[in-house]
LONUMI-633374 format. One line per field, with one value per residue: residue in one letter; x, y, z of N, C-alpha, C in turn. Coordinates in Angstrom, 2 decimals. Layout:
type = c(A, ...) $
nx = c(X, ...) $
ny = c(Y, ...) $
nz = c(Z, ...) $
cax = c(X, ...) $
cay = c(Y, ...) $
caz = c(Z, ...) $
cx = c(X, ...) $
cy = c(Y, ...) $
cz = c(Z, ...) $
***
This chain:
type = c(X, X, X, X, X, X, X, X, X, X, X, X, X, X, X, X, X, X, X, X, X, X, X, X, X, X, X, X, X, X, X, X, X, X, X, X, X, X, X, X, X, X, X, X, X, X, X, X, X, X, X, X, X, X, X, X, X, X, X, X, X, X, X, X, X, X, X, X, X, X, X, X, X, X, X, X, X) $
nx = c(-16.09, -15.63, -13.52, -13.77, -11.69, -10.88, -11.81, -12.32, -10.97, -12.87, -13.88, -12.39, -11.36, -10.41, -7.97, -5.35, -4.28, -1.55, -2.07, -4.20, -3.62, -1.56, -3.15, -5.35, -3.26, -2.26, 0.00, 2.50, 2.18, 4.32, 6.21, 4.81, 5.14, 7.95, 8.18, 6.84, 9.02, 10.91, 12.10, 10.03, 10.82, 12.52, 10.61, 8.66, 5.86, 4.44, 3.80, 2.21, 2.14, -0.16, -0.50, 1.19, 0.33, 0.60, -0.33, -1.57, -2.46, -5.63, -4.98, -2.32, -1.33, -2.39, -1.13, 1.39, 1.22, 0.15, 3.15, 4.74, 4.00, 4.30, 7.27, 7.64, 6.62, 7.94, 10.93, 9.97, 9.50) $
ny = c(12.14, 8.82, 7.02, 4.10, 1.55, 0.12, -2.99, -5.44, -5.11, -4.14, -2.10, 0.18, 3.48, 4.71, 5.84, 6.03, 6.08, 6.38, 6.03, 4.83, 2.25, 1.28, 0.90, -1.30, -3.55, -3.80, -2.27, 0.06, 3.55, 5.21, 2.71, 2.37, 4.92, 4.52, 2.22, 3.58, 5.23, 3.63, 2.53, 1.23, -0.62, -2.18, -2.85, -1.24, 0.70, 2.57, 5.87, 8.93, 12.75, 14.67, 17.64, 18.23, 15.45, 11.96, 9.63, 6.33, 4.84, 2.04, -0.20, -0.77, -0.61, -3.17, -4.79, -4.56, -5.93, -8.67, -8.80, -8.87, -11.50, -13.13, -13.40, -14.25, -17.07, -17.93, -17.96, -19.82, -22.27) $
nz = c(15.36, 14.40, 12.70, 10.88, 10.28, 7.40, 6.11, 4.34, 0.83, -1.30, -0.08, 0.34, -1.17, -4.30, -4.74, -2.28, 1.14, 2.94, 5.60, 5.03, 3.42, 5.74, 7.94, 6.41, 6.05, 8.91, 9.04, 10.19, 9.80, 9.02, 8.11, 5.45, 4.63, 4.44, 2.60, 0.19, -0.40, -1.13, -4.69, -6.97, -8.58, -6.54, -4.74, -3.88, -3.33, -6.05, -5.93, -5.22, -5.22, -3.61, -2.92, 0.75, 1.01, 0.27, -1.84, -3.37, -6.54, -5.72, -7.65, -8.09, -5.46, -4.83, -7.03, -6.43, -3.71, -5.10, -5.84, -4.23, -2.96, -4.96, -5.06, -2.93, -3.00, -4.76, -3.43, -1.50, -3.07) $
cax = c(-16.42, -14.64, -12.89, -13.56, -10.91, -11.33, -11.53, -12.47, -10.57, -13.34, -14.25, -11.25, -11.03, -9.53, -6.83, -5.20, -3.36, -0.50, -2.91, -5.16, -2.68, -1.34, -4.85, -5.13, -2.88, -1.69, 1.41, 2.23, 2.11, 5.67, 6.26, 4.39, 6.12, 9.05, 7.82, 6.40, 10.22, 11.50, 11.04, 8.86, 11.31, 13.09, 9.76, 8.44, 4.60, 4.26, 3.01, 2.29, 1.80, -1.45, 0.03, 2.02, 0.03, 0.87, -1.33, -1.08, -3.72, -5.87, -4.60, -0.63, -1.09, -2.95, 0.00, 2.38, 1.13, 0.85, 4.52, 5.50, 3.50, 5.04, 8.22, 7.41, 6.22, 9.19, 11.58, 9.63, 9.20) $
cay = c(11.06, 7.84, 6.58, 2.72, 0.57, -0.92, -4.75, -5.65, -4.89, -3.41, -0.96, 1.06, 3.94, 4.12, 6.61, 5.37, 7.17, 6.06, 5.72, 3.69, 1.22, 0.95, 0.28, -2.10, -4.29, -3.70, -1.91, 1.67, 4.60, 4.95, 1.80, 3.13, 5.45, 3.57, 1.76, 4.70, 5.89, 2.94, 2.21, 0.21, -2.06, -2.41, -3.67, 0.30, 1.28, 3.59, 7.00, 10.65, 13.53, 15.89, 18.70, 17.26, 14.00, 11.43, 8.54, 5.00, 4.01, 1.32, -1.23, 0.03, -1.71, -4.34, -5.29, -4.59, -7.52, -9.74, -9.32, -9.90, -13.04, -14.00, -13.50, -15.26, -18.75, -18.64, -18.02, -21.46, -23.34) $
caz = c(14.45, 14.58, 10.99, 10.72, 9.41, 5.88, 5.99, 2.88, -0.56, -2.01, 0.64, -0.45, -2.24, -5.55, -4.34, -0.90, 1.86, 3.60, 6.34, 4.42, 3.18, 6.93, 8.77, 5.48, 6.00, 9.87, 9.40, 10.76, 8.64, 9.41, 7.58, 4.69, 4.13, 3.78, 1.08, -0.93, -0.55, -2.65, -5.68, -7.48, -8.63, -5.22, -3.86, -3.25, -4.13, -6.99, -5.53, -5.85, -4.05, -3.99, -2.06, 1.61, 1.33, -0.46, -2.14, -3.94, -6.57, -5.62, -8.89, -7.78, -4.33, -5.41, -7.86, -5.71, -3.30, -5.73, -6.29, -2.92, -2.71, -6.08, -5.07, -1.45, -2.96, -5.39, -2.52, -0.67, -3.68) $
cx = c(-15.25, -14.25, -12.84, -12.43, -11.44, -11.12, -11.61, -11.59, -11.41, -14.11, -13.02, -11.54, -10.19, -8.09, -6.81, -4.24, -2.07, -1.24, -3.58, -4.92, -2.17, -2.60, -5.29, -4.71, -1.96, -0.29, 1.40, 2.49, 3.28, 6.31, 6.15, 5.21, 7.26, 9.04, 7.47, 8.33, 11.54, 11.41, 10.62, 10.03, 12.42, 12.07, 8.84, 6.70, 4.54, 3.41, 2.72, 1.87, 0.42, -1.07, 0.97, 1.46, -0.01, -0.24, -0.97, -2.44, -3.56, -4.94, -3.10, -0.47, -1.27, -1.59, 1.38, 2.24, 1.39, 2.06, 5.05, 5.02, 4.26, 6.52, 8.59, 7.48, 7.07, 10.47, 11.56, 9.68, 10.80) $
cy = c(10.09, 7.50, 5.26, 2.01, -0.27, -2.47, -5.48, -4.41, -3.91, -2.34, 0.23, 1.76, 3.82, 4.50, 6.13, 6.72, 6.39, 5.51, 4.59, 2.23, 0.47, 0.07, -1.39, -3.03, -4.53, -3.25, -0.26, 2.54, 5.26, 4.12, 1.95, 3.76, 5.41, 3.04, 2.58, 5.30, 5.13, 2.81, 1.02, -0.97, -2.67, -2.68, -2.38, -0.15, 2.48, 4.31, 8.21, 11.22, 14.13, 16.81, 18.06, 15.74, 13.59, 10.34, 7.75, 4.83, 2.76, -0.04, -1.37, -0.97, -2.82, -5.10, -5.79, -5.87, -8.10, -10.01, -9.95, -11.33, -13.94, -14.48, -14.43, -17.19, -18.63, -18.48, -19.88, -22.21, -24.14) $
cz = c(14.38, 13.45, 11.16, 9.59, 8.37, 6.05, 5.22, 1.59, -1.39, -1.63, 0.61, -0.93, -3.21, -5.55, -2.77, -0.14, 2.30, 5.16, 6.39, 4.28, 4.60, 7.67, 7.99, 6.09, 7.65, 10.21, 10.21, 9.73, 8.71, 8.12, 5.87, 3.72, 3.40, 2.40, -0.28, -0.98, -1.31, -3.53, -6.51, -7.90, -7.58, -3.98, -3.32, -3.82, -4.85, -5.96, -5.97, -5.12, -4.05, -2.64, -0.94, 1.66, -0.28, -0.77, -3.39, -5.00, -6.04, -6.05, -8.21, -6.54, -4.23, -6.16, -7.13, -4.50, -3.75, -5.79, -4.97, -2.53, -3.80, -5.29, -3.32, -2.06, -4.02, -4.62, -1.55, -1.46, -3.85) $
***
């Protein structure tokens, strides 16, 4: 069985993977990672574990864009 990539926002689950988030937004799950390993106010995504895998809510990533876009067009402005 093949696993189709999410393309839409609201084809998401509410809980994400590291996977999820990657495929998402074209990064590698590598990458990911990374980010779940900062933290939130160093630009990280709030996470948590459920046994070795880790996961982002939905709202959490969501937010977390926004900021980087915030902090993008007040960088250009």
């Amino acid at each position: 069985m093949t696993k189709t990539k999410k393309k839409h926002w609201d084809d998401l689950p509410d809980s994400l993977t590291a996977q999820d988030i990657a495929d998402f937004f074209g990064l590698t799950r590598r990458t990911v990672y990374d980010i779940f390993d900062l933290s939130p106010s160093h630009g990280g995504i709030p996470n948590y574990s459920i046994g070795t895998s880790r996961r982002a809510d939905k709202e959490d990533v969501r937010t977390w864009k926004d900021n980087l876009k915030q902090k993008q067009f007040k960088n250009f402005a």
